[in-house]
GULUM-739496 format. One line per 2 residues: number of its first residue (from 1); for each residue x, z negated, y of C-alpha. Coordinates in nm, 2 decimals, always signed. Example, Ala and Ser with C-alpha at 12.3 -4.5 7.8 and 13.67 -1.06 7.14 Angstrom:
1> +1.23 -0.78 -0.45; +1.37 -0.71 -0.11
This chain:
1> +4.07 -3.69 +17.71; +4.31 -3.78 +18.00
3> +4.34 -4.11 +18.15; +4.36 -4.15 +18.57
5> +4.72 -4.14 +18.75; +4.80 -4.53 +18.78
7> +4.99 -4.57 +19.10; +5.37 -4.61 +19.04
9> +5.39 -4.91 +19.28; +5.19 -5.15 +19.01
11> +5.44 -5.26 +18.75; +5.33 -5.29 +18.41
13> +5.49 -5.42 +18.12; +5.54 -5.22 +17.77
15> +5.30 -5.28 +17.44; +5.48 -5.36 +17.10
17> +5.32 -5.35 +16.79; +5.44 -5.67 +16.61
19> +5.09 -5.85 +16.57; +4.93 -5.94 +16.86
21> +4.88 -5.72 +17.17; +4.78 -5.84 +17.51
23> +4.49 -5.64 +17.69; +4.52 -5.71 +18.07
25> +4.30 -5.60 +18.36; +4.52 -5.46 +18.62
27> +4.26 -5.57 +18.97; +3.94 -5.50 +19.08
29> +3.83 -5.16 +19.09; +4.13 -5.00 +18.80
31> +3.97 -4.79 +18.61; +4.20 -4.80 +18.30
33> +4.40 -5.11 +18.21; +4.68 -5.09 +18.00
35> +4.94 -5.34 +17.88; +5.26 -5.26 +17.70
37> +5.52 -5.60 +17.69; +5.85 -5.57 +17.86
39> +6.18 -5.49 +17.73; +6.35 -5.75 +17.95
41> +6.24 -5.93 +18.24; +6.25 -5.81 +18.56
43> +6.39 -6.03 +18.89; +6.13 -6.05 +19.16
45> +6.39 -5.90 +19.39; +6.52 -5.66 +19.26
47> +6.43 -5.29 +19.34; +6.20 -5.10 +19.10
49> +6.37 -4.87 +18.90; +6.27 -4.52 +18.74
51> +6.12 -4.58 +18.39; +6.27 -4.46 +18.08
53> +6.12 -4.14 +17.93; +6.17 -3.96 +17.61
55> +6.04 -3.61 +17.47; +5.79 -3.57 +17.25
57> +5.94 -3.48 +16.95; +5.78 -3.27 +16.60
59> +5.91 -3.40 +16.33; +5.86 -3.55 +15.91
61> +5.80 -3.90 +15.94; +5.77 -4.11 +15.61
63> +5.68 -4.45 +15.50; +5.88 -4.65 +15.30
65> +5.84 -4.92 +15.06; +6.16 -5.12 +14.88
67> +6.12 -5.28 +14.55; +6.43 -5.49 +14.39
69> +6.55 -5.36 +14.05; +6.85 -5.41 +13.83
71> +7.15 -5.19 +13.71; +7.23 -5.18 +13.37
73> +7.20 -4.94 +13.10; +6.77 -4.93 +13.03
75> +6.58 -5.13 +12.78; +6.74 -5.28 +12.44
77> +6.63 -5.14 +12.10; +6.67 -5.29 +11.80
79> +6.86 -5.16 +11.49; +6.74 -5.34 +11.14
81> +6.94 -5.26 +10.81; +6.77 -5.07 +10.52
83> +7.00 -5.08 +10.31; +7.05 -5.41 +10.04
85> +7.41 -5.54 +10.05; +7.61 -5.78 +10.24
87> +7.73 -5.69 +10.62; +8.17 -5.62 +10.57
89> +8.17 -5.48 +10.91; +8.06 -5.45 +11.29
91> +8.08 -5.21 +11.57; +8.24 -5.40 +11.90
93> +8.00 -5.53 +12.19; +7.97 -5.24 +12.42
95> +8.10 -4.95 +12.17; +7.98 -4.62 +12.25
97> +7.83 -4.46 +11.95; +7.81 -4.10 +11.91
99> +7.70 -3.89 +11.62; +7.94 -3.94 +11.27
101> +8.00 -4.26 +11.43; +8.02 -4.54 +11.15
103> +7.79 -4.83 +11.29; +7.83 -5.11 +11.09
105> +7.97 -5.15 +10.71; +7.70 -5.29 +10.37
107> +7.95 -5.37 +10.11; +8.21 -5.22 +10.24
109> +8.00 -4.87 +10.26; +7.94 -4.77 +10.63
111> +7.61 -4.65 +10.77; +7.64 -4.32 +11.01
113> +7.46 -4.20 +11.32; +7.32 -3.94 +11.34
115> +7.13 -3.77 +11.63; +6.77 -3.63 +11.57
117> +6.43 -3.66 +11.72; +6.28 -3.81 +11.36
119> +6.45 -4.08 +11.14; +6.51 -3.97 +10.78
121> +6.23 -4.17 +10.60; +6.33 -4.06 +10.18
123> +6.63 -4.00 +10.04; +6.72 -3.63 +10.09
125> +6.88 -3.46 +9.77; +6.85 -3.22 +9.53
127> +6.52 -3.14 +9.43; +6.31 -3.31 +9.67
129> +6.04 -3.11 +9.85; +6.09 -2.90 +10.21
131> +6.04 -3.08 +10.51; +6.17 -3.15 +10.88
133> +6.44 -3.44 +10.77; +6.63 -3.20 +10.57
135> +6.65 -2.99 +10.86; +6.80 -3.29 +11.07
137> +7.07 -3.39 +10.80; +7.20 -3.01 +10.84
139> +7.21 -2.97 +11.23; +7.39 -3.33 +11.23
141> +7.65 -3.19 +10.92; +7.62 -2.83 +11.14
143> +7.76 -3.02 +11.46; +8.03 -3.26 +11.27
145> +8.17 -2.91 +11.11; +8.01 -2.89 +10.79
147> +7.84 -2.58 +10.74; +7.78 -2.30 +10.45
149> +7.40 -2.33 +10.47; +7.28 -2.08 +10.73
151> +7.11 -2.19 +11.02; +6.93 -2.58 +10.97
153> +6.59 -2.52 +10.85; +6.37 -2.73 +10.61
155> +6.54 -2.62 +10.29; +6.76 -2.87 +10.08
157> +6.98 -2.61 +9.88; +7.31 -2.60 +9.70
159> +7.50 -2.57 +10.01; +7.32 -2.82 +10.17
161> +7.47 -3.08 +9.89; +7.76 -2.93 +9.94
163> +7.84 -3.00 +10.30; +7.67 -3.35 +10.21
165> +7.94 -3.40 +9.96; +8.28 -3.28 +10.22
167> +8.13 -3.51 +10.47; +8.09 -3.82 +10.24
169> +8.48 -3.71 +10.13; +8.58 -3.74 +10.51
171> +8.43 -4.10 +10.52; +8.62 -4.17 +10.15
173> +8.28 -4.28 +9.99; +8.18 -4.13 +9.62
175> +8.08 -3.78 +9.70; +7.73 -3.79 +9.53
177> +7.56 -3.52 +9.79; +7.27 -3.76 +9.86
179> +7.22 -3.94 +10.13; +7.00 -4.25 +10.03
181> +6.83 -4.41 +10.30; +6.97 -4.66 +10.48
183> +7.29 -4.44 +10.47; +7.23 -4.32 +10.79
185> +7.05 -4.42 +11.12; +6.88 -4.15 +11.37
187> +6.88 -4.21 +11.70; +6.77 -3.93 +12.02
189> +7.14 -3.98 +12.18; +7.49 -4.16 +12.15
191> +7.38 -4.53 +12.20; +7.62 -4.83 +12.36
193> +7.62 -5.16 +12.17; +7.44 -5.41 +12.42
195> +7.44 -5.73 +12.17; +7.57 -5.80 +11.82
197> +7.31 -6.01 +11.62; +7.47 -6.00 +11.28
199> +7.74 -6.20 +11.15; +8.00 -6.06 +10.91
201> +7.85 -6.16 +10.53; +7.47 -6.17 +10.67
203> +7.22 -5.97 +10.52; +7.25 -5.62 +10.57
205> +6.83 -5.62 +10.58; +6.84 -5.81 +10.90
207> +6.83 -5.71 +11.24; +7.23 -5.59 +11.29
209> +7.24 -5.53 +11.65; +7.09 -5.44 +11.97
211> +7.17 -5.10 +12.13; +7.03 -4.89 +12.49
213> +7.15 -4.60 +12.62; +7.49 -4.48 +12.75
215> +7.43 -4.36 +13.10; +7.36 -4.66 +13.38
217> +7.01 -4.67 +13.54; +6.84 -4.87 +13.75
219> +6.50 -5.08 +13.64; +6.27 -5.17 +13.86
221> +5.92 -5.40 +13.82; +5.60 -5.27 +13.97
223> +5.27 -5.43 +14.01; +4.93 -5.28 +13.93
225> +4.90 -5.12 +14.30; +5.31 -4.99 +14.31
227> +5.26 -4.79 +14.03; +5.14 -4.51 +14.23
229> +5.43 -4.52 +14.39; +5.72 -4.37 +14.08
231> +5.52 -4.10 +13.93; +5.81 -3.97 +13.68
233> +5.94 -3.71 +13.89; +5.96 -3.92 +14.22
235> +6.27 -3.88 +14.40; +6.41 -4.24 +14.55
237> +6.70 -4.41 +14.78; +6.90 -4.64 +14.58
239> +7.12 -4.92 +14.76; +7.34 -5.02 +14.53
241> +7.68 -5.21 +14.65; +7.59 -5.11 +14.99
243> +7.62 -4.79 +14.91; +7.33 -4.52 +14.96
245> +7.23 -4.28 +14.63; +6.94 -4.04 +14.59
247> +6.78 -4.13 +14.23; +6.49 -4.04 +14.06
249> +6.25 -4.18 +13.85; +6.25 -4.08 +13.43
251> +5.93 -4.28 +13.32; +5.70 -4.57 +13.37
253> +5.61 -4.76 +13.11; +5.39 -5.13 +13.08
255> +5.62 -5.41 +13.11; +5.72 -5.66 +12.83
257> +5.60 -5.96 +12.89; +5.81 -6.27 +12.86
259> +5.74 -6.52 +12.67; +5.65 -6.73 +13.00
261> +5.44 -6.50 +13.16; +5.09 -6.57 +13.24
263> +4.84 -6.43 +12.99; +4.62 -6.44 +13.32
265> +4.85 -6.22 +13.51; +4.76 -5.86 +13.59
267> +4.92 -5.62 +13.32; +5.29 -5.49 +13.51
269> +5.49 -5.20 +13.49; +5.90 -5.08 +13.44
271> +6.04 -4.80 +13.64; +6.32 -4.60 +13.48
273> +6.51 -4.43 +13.77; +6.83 -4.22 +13.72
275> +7.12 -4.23 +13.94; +7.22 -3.88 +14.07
277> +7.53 -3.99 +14.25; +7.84 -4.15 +14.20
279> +7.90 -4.56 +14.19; +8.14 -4.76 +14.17
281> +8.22 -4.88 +13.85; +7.98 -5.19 +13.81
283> +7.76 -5.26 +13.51; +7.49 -5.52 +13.65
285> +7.35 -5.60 +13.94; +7.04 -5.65 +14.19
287> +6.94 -5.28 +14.36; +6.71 -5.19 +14.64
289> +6.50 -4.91 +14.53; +6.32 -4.73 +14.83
291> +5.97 -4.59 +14.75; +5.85 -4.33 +15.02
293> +5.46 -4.47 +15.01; +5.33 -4.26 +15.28
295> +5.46 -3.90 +15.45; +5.35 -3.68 +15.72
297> +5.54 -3.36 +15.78; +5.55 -3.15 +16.13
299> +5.36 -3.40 +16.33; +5.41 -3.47 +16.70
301> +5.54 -3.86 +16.71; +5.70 -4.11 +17.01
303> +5.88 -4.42 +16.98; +5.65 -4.70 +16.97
305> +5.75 -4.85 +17.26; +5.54 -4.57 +17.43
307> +5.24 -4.67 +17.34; +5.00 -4.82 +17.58
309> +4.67 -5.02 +17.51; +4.43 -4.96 +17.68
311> +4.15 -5.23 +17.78; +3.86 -5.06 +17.74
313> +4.03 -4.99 +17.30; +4.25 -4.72 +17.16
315> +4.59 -4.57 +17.28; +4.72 -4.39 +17.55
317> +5.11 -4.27 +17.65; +5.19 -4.24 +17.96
319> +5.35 -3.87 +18.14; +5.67 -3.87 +18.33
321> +5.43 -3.77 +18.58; +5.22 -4.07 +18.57
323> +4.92 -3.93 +18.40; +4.76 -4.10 +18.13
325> +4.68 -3.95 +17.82; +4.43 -4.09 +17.54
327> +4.61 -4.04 +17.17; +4.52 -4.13 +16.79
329> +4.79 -4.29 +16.62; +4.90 -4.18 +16.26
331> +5.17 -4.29 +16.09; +5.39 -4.59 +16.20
333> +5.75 -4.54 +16.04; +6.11 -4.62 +16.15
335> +6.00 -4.70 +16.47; +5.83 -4.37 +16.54
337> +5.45 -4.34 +16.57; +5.23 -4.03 +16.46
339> +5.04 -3.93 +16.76; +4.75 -3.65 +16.87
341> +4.59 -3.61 +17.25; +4.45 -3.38 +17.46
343> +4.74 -3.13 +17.60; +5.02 -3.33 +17.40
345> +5.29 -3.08 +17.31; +5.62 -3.10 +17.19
347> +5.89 -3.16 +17.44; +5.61 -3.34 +17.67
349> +5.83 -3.65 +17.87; +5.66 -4.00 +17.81
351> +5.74 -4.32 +17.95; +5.86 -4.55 +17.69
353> +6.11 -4.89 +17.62; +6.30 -4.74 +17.38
């Protein structure tokens, strides 16, 4: 529907949505009231001037939420010893581990990463029965240059003792072509050292150290109703330094709860989100991650500021020409407004304070 013309000599002021608005009857015998609040005041004397307009304008609007997370390098995993002994030696806080990488010594014999999807749960020698470890001690022996088996399958041959036997000569230990377990510790990918828990001559049994991932990502905290919000797969803003980067998120998970939390507390939740830009070279620190909530694509939308209320309820903008005309609101978002009405196009001039 269309609202009346409103005669141009009766000043009104301009409606903001920040709480409360102000409905005001314009005199006796108006048939619409409208109120919007004024962008500055206005001297009695001075001359009325022409209002401000802007087009009507199609366009993706979007809602945004911001949640606070943290920079670092993803959750820390502990690494036990299985092998009897006494600890001679320890990887540096913050080494970067990658596969043949020695990770710690039990008397004086180091323990070796390897990179597999499955940790090697029986020693692995000559003899034993076919199965998928055996296949992940030859694409580890495969990668460090070891070969003469044929391509890594579930086999443990002659030539798989073989390469077993050159590696163990590389890392001078007594080249038995079994590797026991404890010898060696699988892990998905290369691993950074995040804390040291040992102590040179404690139990190699014991927890030796914690370790995360190499690559910096940003953690963030949801609550029960956020967690809609990072579906793995969700692409993000991330403010870190002051510094704009698009991220994305790589999984939700339940949160660990502290040992302080409140048993009564609703269960939360840990975003994992990716950086897929470059930053500075910082290790820690606080990050704004921005959440798009809500989005509305190829909508018609005006500045708040030209929305009017109207007395009788709803919306209405007001023409360049003076003409009112009734609208629905959508989507509020950067300081735009979704809005529908009778014979609203694109490009249409509204009246507006900003």
């Amino acid at each position: 529907m269309t609202g009346p013309h409103v005669p141009r000599r009766r000043r009104r002021v301009r409606w903001l949505v920040t709480g409360v608005s102000v409905l005001a009857v314009l005199g006796v015998g108006t048939a619409v009231a409208v109120t919007r609040l004024a962008s500055r005041p206005i001297a009695a004397a001075e001359a009325p001037s022409a209002p401000d307009t802007v087009a009507v304008r199609k366009m993706d609007l979007a809602e945004r939420e911001t949640i606070t997370g943290e920079l670092g390098y993803g959750a820390e995993q502990p690494l036990n010893g299985r092998r009897p002994g006494t600890i001679t030696a320890l990887p540096a806080q913050d080494a970067v581990l990658d596969r043949g990488s020695v990770i710690y010594q039990a008397d004086a014999k180091p323990v070796v990463l390897f990179l597999g999807s499955l940790p090697l749960y029986r020693t692995v020698s000559t003899g034993m029965t076919d199965g998928p470890d055996v296949k992940v001690v030859e694409e580890n022996l495969r990668d460090l240059g070891y070969r003469g088996f044929g391509t890594p399958d579930d086999e443990f041959t002659a030539a798989t003792a073989t390469a077993i036997k050159k590696w163990q000569k590389k890392l001078g230990i007594d080249q038995t072509g079994v590797i026991e377990l404890g010898d060696v510790v699988v892990t998905p990918a290369a691993v950074r050292v995040s804390t040291v828990k040992a102590a040179l001559g404690d139990d190699a049994g014991g927890e030796v150290l914690e370790y995360t991932g190499t690559t910096r990502v940003v953690t963030a905290d949801l609550e029960e109703g956020q967690k809609d919000l990072a579906a793995a797969g969700t692409k993000v803003t991330l403010t870190i330094g002051g510094k704009q980067v698009p991220g994305t998120v790589t999984s939700v998970a339940p949160a660990v709860p502290s040992d302080s939390a409140d048993p009564n507390a609703e269960p939360g939740f840990t975003a994992a989100v990716s950086i897929d830009g470059a930053i500075d070279a910082v290790d820690s620190g606080s990050v704004d991650v921005e959440f798009t909530s809500a989005a509305r694509q190829g909508v018609l939308a005006v500045p708040v500021g030209a929305l009017l209320a109207l007395a009788e309820g709803g919306y209405a903008v007001e023409l360049a020409s003076g003409k009112l005309v009734a609208v629905t609101t959508g989507l509020f978002a950067d300081g735009m407004v979704e809005v529908s009405g009778e014979g609203l196009t694109e490009g249409a001039k509204v009246v507006t304070t900003s």
